[in-house]
C-alpha positions as CSV (number, residue, x, y, z in Angstrom):
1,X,101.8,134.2,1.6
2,X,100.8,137.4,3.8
3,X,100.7,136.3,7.2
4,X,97.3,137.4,9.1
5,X,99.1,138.5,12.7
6,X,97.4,138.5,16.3
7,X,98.9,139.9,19.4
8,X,97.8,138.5,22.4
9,X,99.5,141.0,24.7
10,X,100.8,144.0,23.5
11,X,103.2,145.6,26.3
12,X,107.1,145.9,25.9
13,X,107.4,143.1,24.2
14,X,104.8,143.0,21.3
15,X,105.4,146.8,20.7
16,X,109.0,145.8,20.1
17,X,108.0,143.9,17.1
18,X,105.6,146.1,16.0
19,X,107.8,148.7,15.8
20,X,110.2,146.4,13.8
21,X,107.6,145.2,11.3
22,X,106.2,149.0,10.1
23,X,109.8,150.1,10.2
24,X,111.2,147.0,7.8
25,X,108.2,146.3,5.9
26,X,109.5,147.1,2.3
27,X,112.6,145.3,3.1
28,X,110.9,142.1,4.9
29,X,109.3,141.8,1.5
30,X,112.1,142.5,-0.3
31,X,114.7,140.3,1.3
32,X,112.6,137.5,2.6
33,X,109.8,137.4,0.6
34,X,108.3,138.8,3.9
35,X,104.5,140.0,4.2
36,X,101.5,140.7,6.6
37,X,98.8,142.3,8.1
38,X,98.6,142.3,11.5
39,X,94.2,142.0,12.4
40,X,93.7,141.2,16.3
41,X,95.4,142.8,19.1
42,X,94.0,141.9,23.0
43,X,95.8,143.0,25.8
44,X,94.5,143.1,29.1
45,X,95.6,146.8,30.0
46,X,95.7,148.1,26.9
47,X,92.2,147.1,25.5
48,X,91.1,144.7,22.2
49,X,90.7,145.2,18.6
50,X,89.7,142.9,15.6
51,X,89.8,143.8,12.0
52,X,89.1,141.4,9.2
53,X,90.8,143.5,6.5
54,X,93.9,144.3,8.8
55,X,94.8,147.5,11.4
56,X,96.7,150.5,11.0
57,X,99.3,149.6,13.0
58,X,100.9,153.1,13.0
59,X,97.5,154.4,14.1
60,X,97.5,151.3,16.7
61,X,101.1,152.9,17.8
62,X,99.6,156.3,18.2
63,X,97.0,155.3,20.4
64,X,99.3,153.3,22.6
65,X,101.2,156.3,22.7
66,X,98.7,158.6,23.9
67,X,97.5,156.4,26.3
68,X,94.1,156.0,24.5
69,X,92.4,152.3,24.4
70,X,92.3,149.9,21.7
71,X,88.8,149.7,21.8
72,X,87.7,152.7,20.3
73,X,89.7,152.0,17.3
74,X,87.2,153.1,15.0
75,X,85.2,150.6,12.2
76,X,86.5,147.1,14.3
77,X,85.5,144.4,16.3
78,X,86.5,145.0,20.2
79,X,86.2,144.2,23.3
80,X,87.1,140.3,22.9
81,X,89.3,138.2,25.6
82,X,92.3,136.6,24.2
83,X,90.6,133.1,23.3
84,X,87.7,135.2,21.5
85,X,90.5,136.7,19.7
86,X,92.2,133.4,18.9
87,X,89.4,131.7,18.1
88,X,87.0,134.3,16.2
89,X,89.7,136.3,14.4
90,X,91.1,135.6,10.6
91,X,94.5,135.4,12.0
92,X,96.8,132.7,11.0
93,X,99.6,133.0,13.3
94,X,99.6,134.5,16.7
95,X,102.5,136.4,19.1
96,X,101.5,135.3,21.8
97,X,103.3,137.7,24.9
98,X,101.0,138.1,27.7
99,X,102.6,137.6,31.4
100,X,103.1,134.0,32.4
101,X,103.1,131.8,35.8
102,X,106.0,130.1,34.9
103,X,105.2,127.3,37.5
104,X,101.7,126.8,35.9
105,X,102.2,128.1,32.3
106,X,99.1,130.2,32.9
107,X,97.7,131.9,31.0
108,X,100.1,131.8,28.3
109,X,99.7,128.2,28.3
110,X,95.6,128.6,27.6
111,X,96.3,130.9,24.8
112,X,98.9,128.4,23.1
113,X,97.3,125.5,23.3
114,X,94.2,127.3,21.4
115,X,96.1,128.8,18.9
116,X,98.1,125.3,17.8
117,X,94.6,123.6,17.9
118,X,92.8,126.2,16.1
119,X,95.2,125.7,13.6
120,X,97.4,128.4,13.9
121,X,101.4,129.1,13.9
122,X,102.4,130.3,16.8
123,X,105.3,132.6,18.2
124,X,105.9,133.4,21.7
125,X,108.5,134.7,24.3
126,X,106.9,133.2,27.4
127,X,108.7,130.5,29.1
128,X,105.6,128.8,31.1
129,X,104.6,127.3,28.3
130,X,107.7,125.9,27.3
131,X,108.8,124.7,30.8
132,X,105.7,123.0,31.4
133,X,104.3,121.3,28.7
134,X,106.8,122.1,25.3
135,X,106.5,118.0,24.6
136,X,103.1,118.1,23.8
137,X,103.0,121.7,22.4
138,X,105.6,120.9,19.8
139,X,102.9,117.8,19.1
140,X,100.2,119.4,18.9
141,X,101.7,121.8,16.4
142,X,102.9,118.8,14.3
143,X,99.7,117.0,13.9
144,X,98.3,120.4,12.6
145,X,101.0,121.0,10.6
146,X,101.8,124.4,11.8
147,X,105.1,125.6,13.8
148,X,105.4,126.6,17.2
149,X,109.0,128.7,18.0
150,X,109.9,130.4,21.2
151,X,113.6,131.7,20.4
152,X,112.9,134.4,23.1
153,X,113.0,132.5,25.9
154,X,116.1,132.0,26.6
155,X,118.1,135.2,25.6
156,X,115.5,136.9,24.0
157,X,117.0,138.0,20.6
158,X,121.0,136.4,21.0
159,X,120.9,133.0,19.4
160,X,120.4,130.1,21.9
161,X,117.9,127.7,20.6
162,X,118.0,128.2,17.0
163,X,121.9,128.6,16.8
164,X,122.2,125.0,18.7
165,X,119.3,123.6,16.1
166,X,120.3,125.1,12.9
167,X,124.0,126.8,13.3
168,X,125.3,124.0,15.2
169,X,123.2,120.8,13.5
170,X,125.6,117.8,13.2
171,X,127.3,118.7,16.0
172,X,126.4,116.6,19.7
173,X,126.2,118.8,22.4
174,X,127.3,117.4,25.5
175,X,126.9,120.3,27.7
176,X,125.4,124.2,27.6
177,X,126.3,126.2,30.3
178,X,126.0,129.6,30.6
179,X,125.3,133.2,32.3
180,X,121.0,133.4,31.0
181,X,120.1,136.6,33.7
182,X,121.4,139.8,33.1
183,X,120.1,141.2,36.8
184,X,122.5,139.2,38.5
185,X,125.5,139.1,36.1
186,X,124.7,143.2,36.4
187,X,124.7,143.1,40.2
188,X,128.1,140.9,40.1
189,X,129.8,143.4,38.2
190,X,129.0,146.0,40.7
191,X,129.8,144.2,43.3
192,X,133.5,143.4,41.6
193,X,133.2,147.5,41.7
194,X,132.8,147.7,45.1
195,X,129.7,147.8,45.9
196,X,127.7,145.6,48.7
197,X,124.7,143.6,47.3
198,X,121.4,145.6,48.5
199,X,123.8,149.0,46.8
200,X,124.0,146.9,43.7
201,X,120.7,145.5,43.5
202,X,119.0,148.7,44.6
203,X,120.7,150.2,41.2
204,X,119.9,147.5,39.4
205,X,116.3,148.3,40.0
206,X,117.0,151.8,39.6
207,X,118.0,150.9,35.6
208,X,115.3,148.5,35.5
209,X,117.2,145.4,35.3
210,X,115.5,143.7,38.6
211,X,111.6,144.5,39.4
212,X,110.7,145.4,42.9
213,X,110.3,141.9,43.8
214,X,114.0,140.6,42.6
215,X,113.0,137.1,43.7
216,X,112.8,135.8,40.5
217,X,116.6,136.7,39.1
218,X,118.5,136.8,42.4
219,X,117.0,133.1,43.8
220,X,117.7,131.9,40.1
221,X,114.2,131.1,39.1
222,X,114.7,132.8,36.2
223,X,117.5,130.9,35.1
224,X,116.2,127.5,36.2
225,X,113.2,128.2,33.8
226,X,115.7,128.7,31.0
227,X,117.8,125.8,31.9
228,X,114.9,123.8,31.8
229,X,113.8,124.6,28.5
230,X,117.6,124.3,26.9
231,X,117.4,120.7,28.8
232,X,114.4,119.7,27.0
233,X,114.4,121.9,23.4
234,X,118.5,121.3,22.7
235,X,119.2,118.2,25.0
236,X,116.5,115.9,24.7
237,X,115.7,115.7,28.4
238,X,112.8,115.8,30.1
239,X,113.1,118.1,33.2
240,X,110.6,119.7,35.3
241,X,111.7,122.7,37.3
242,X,112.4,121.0,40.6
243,X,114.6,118.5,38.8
244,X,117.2,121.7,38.3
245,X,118.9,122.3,41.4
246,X,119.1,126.0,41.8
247,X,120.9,128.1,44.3
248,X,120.4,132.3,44.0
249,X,123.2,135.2,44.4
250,X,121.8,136.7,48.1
251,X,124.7,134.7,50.0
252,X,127.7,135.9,48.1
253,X,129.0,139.0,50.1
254,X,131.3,141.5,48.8
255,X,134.3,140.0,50.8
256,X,133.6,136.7,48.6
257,X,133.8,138.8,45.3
258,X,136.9,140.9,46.4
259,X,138.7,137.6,47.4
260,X,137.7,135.5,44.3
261,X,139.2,138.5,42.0
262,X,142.3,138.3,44.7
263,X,143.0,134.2,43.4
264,X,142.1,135.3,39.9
265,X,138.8,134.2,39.8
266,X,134.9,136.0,39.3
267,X,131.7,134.9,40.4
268,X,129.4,134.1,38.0
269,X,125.6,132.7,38.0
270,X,125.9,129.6,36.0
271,X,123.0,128.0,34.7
272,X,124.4,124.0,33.2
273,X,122.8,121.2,31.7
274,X,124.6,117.8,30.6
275,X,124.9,114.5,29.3
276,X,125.6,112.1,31.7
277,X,125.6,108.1,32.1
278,X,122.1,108.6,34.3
279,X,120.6,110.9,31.5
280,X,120.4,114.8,31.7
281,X,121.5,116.7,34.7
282,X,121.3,120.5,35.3
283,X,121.4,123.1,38.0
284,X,122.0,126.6,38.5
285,X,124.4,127.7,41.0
286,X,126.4,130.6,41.4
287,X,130.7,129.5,40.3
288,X,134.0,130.9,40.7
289,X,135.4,131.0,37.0
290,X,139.0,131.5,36.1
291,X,139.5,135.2,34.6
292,X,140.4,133.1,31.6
293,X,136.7,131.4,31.1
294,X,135.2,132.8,28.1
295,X,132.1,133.3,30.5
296,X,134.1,134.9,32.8
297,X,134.7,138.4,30.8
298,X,130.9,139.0,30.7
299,X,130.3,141.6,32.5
300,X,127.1,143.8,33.0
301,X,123.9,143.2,32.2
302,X,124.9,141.1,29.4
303,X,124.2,137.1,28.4
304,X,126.6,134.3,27.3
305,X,125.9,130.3,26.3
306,X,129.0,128.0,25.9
307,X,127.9,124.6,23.9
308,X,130.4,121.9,24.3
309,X,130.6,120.1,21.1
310,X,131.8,117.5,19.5
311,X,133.1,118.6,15.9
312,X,133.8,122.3,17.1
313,X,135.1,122.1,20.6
314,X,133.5,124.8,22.6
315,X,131.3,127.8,20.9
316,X,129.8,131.1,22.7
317,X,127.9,133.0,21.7
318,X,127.6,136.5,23.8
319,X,124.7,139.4,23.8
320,X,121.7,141.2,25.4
321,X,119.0,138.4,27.2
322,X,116.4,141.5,27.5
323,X,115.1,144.7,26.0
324,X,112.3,145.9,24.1
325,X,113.8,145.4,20.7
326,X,116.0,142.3,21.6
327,X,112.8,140.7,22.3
328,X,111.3,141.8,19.9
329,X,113.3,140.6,17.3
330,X,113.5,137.3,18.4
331,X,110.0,137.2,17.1
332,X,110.9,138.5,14.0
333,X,113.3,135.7,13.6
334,X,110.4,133.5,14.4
335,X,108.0,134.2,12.1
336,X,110.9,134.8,9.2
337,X,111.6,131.0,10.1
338,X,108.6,130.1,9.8
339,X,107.9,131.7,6.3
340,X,110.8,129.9,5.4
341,X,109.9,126.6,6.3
342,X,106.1,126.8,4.6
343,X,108.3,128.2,1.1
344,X,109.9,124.8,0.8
C-alpha cells in the first residue's frame, strides 16, 4: 500500500517528519515495506496546496525555506482550509499538527473528527483532542475501520503510550508516574545550580524550552494534559482535566531546592496516576524524591515515566519530551504502526 499523506499544519512539528520521510525513503521501503506520497499540505501561516498525483516535497522544503508560500506551488490545487483539504483531497491518512486549545480541543479536534469520518487514518501530536474526547475518537475510528494514534502527546518521540500498550502488554499497571515537562525539570536543574527561579526560567526561555507566556509548563497544565491522557489511553479511566489536581513549580524558592539537596533529596514535577479502590486518581504536584529515585537523576530538559507493574516490578523509560525531530518521529512510529496493522 502507498500511503496518500496530508498535513494539516506544517510548522516545527510536520517539517520534522517531512524531513524524516525524504531522508529514509529507500529504507522505509526497504525495511518496513514503507511507501507514500504526501498530496495536501494546509497550514494557516504557511499557505495550502493540493496535488492529486502527489508533491515534491523537497521542492515543498525549499519553499518553506525561503519563506515563499505554498500556494504558488505551481500545477496544484490551493488555497483550501484544512476541512477543504480533508475532505476534497485523495489523501488516505492525515498528520494532523496544527495548534490546539487544549481545554476545548479546537481546532485540532474539528480536523480529527473529519478525517476519522471521512474515512481516513489519522496521526497527530496534539493533546486537545485526546484530553477531551479520545473515547469517542478511538470509536469513531473503529466503526470506520481506520486507526487513530497520538504517540506524541505525551513525550513526543520516547515511548509512553505504545511502550505501555505493546512493550509492556500482559503486564497490569497499577501506577505511571513520571517527570512529562522538560521546561520545568530544566528550570529545577538550574535552580539545584544555583540559580533563583525568574534567572532559570528567563534562560529557559532564552533556549526556547519555555514560550514567553510560561504558564502552561510552570502552573503544570502541560503536564495535567498528559496525565490525563495516560489516565484514560493506559489506565482505563475517564478523567477530565479538572479531575487531576495540579499544583505548578512558581512557589518552590531556591532555599527549598538547596535544602532538599542538604537531606538528600530533589525536587521534581511529578505528574501520577493510579489504581485505587475508588477508581483512578491522578494529580500533578511538584515532590521531594530521594537522590536514589530512578526519576530523581533526570536532570535537564529531559523526560522520564516509571510504570509500576505487576510481572516486571518497576520499568522507566528516560528521553527528550520535545524537539523538532523527536516529534517528528513519533509520527513516523505512527504511521509505521499503522502500515503494520493493515499488513496483517
Amino acid at each position: 500500500m502507498k500511503f496518500k499523506l496530508a498535513f494539516i499544519g506544517f510548522g516545527v512539528v510536520g517539517q520534522g517528519l517531512a524531513e524524516i520521510l525524504i531522508e529514509k525513503r529507500g529504507w522505509l521501503k526497504e525495511r518496513y515495506d514503507f511507501d507514500y506520497e504526501v498530496v495536501a499540505i494546509s497550514d494557516m501561516k504557511l499557505g495550502s496546496v493540493y496535488r492529486k498525483k502527489g508533491l515534491d516535497m523537497e521542492k515543498v522544503m525549499e519553499m518553506v525555506d525561503k519563506d515563499e508560500s505554498l500556494n504558488e506551488y505551481p500545477d496544484a490545487v490551493t488555497g483550501m482550509n484544512p476541512i477543504e483539504t480533508i475532505k476534497e483531497s485523495n489523501a488516505d491518512t492525515v498528520i494532523e499538527v496544527t495548534f490546539t486549545d487544549m481545554e476545548t480541543g479546537g481546532p485540532a479536534l474539528d480536523h480529527v473528527w473529519t478525517a476519522l469520518d471521512e474515512g481516513d487514518h489519522v496521526v497527530s501530536t496534539n493533546k486537545g483532542p485526546v484530553v477531551n474526547e479520545v473515547k469517542e475518537l478511538l470509536e469513531l475510528a473503529q466503526k470506520n475501520n481506520v486507526h487513530y494514534r497520538f504517540e506524541g502527546t505525551v513525550l513526543s518521540g520516547t515511548p509512553a503510550i505504545n511502550l505501555a500498550e505493546d512493550t509492556l502488554a500482559g503486564c497490569e499497571i497499577s501506577e505511571i508516574k513520571g517527570i512529562v515537562n522538560g521546561t520545568t525539570n530544566y528550570i529545577l536543574t538550574k535552580m539545584e545550580e544555583g540559580m533563583e527561579y525568574e534567572e532559570a526560567l528567563e534562560k529557559a526561555q532564552e533556549l526556547g524550552y519555555a514560550e514567553a507566556d510560561p504558564t502552561g509548563d510552570v502552573e503544570g497544565i502541560d503536564a495535567q494534559g498528559k496525565t490525563v491522557i495516560l489516565s484514560n489511553t493506559v489506565m482505563g479511566g475517564d478523567l477530565e482535566l479538572d479531575d487531576v489536581n495540579r499544583e505548578g513549580i512558581t512557589d518552590i524558592t531556591l532555599e527549598d531546592v538547596k535544602e532538599a539537596k542538604e537531606e538528600g533529596y530533589r525536587w521534581k514535577l511529578i505528574a501520577r496516576t493510579k489504581k485505587t479502590a475508588d477508581g483512578i486518581e491522578a494529580e500533578v504536584k511538584p515532590e521531594k524524591l530521594p537522590m536514589d529515585h530512578p526519576l530523581a537523576g533526570v536532570m535537564g530538559p529531559t523526560n522520564a515515566l516509571n510504570f509500576t507493574t505487576d510481572h516486571l516490578g518497576e520499568v522507566t523509560v528516560v528521553g527528550p519530551g520535545a524537539g523538532k525531530e523527536e516529534t517528528g518521529y513519533s509520527l513516523l512510529v505512527d504511521l509505521l504502526a499503522i502500515n503494520a496493522a493493515l499488513e496483517e
